[in-house]
VOPAGU-2260 file (C-alpha; in pm, 1 decimal, decimal comma):
REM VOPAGU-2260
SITE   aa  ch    i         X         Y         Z
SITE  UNK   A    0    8925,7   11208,2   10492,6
SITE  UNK   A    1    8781,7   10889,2   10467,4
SITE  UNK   A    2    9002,9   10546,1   10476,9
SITE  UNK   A    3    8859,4   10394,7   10211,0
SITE  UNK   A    4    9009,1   10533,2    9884,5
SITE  UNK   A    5    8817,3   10483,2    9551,9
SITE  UNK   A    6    9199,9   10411,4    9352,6
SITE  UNK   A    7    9159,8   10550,8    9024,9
SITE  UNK   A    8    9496,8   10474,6    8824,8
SITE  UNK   A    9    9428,0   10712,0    8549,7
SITE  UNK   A   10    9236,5   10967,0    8733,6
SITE  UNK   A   11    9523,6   11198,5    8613,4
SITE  UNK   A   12    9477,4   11191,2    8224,6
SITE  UNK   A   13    9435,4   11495,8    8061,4
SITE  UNK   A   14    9045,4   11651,2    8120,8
SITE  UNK   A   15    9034,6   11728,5    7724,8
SITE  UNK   A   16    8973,1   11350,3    7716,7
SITE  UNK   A   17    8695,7   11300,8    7915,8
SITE  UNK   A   18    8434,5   11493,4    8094,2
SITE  UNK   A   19    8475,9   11336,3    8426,5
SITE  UNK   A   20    8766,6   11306,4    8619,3
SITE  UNK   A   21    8660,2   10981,1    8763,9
SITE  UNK   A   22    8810,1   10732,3    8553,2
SITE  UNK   A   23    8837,9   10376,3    8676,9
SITE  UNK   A   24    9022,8   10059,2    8494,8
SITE  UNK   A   25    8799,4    9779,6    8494,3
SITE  UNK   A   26    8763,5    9399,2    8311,8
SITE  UNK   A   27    8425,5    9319,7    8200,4
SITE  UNK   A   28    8302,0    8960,3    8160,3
SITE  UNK   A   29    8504,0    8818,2    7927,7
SITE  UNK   A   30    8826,5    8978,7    8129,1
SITE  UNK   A   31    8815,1    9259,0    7875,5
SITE  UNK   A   32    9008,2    9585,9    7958,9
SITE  UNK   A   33    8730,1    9865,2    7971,1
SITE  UNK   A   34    8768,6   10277,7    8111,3
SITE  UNK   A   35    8471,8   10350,1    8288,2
SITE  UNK   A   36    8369,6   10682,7    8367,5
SITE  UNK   A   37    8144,9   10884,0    8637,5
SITE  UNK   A   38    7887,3   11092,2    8506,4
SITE  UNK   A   39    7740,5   11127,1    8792,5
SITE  UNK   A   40    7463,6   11001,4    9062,3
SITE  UNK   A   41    7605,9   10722,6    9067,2
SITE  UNK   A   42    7619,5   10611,9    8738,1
SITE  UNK   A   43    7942,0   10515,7    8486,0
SITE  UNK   A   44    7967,2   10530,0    8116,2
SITE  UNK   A   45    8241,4   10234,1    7981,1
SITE  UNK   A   46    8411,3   10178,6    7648,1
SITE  UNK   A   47    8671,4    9927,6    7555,6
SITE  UNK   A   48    8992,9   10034,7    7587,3
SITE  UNK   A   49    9035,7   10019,8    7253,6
SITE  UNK   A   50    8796,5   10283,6    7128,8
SITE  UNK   A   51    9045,2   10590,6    7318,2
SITE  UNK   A   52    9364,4   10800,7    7182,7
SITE  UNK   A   53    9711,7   10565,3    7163,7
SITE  UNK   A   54    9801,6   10774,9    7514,8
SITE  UNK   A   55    9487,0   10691,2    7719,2
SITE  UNK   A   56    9518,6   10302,7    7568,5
SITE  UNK   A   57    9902,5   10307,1    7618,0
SITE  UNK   A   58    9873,6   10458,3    7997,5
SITE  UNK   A   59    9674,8   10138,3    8051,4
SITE  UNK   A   60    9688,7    9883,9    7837,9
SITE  UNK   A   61   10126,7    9853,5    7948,4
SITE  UNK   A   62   10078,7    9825,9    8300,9
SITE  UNK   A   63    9792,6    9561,0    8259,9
SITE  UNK   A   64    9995,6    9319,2    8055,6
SITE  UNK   A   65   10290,3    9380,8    8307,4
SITE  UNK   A   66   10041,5    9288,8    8603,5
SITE  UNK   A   67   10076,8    9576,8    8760,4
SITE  UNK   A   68    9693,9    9578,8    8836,8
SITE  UNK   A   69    9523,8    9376,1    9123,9
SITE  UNK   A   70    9082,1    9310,4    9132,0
SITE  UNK   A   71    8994,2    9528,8    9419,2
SITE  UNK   A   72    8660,2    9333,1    9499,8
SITE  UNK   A   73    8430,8    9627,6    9374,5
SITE  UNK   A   74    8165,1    9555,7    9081,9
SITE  UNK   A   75    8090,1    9835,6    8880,8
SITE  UNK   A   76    7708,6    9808,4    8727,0
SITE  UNK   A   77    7456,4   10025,9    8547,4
SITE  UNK   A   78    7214,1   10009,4    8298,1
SITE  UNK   A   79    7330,0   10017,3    7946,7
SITE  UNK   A   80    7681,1    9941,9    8071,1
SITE  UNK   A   81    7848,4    9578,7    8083,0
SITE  UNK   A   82    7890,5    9493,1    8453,6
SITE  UNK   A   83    8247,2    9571,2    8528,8
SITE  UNK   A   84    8524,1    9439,3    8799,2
SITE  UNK   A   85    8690,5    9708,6    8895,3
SITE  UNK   A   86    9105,2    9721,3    8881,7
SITE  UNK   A   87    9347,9    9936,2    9133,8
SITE  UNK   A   88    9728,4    9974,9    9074,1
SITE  UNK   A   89    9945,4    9705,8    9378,6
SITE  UNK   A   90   10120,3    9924,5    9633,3
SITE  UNK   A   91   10475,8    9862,2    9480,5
SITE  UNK   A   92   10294,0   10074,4    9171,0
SITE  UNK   A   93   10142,4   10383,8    9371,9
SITE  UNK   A   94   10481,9   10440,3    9548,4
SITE  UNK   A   95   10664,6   10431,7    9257,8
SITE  UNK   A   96   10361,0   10671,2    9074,5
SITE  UNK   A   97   10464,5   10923,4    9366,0
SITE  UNK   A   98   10775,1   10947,6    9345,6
SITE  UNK   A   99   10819,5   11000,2    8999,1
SITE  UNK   A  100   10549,5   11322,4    9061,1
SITE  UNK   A  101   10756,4   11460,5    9319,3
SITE  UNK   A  102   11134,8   11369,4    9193,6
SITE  UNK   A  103   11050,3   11713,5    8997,4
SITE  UNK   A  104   11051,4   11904,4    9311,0
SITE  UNK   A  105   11309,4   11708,2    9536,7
SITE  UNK   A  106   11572,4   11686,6    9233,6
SITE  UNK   A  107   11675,4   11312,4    9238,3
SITE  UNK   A  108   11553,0   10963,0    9281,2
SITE  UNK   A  109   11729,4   10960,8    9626,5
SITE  UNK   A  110   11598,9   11255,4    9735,1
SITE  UNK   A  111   11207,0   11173,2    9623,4
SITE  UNK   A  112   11259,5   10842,8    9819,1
SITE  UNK   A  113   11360,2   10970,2   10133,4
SITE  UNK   A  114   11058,6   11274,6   10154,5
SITE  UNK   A  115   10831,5   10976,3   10057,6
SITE  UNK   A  116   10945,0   10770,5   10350,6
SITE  UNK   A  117   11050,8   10998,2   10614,5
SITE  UNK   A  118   10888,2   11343,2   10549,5
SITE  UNK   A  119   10529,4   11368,1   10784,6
SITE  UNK   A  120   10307,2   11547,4   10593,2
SITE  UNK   A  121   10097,0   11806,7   10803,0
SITE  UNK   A  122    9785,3   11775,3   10623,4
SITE  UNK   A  123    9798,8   11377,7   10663,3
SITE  UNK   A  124    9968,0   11339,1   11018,1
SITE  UNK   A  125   10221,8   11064,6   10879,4
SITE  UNK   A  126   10492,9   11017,8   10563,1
SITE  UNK   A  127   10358,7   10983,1   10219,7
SITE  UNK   A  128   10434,2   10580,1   10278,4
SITE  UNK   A  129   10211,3   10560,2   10550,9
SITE  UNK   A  130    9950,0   10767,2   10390,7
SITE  UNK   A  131    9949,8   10511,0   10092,7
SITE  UNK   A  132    9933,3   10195,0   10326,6
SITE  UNK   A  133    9630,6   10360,0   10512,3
SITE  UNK   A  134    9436,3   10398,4   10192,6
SITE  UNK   A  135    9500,5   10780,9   10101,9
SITE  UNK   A  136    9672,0   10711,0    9749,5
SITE  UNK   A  137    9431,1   10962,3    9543,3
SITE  UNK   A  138    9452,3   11218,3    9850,1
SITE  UNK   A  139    9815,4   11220,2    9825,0
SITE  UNK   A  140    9802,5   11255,1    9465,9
SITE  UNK   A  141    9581,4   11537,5    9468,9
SITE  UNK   A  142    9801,9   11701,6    9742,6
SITE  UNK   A  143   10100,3   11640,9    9514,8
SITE  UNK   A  144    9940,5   11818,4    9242,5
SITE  UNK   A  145    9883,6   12091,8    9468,7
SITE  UNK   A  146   10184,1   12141,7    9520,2
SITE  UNK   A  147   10322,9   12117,3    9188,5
SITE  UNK   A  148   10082,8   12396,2    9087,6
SITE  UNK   A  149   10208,4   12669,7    9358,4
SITE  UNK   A  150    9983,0   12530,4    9668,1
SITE  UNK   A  151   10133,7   12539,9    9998,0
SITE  UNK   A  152   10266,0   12226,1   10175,6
């Protein structure tokens, strides 16, 4: 696992959208909202938010008016494409992402918030907080998911 997580806040939308799973939230120059996506070696293919479905724009277009989203530093360029800033959801956001995905399993708000904070997690060593403060957000989604389909804990 490496500690540096690539945040993707709508790496989850539906695959029928996109060919890539690699979607990344980004502002171009003129602090435009943009969905960038990874086709691969290295290279990302952007459109205005504006140009997807109502449920891709809606998915980010609410929580970047709310200022949910922070500039993580990264600068997202490639030929053809504008040069993008790249956006990741604050911490207050992914913990609150999480435990909506696993208040399906535990049964309650109360009980999602308590395996989030005090459950260690065997395949991360530490609770799902700590995982999130250490930079393992999209690992901890994708374990979630596994779990959701049938995959072992």
């Amino acid at each position: 696992m490496s500690t540096k997580m690539d945040v993707d806040v709508v790496k989850k939308i539906p695959v029928e959208y996109s060919k890539s799973d690699k979607l990344i939230v980004a502002l171009d120059q003129h602090d435009n909202l943009h969905i960038a996506m990874y086709i691969g070696q290295g290279a990302y293919d952007s459109r205005p938010v504006e140009r997807f479905v109502d449920e891709i724009k809606e998915t980010v277009i609410e929580p970047y008016q709310s200022e949910q989203f922070i500039l993580d530093g990264t600068i997202i360029s490639y030929p053809g494409c504008p040069v993008l800033r790249r956006l990741k959801v604050k911490d207050t956001m992914q913990q609150e992402f999480i435990l909506n995905r696993v208040k399906m399993w535990t049964g309650s708000d109360e009980a999602a918030l308590n395996w989030y904070e005090t459950e260690t997690i065997a395949a991360f060593g530490m609770t799902a907080k700590s995982a999130v403060g250490s930079g393992f957000f999209n690992e901890l989604i994708d374990y979630i998911e596994s779990i959701s389909q049938g995959g072992y804990a």
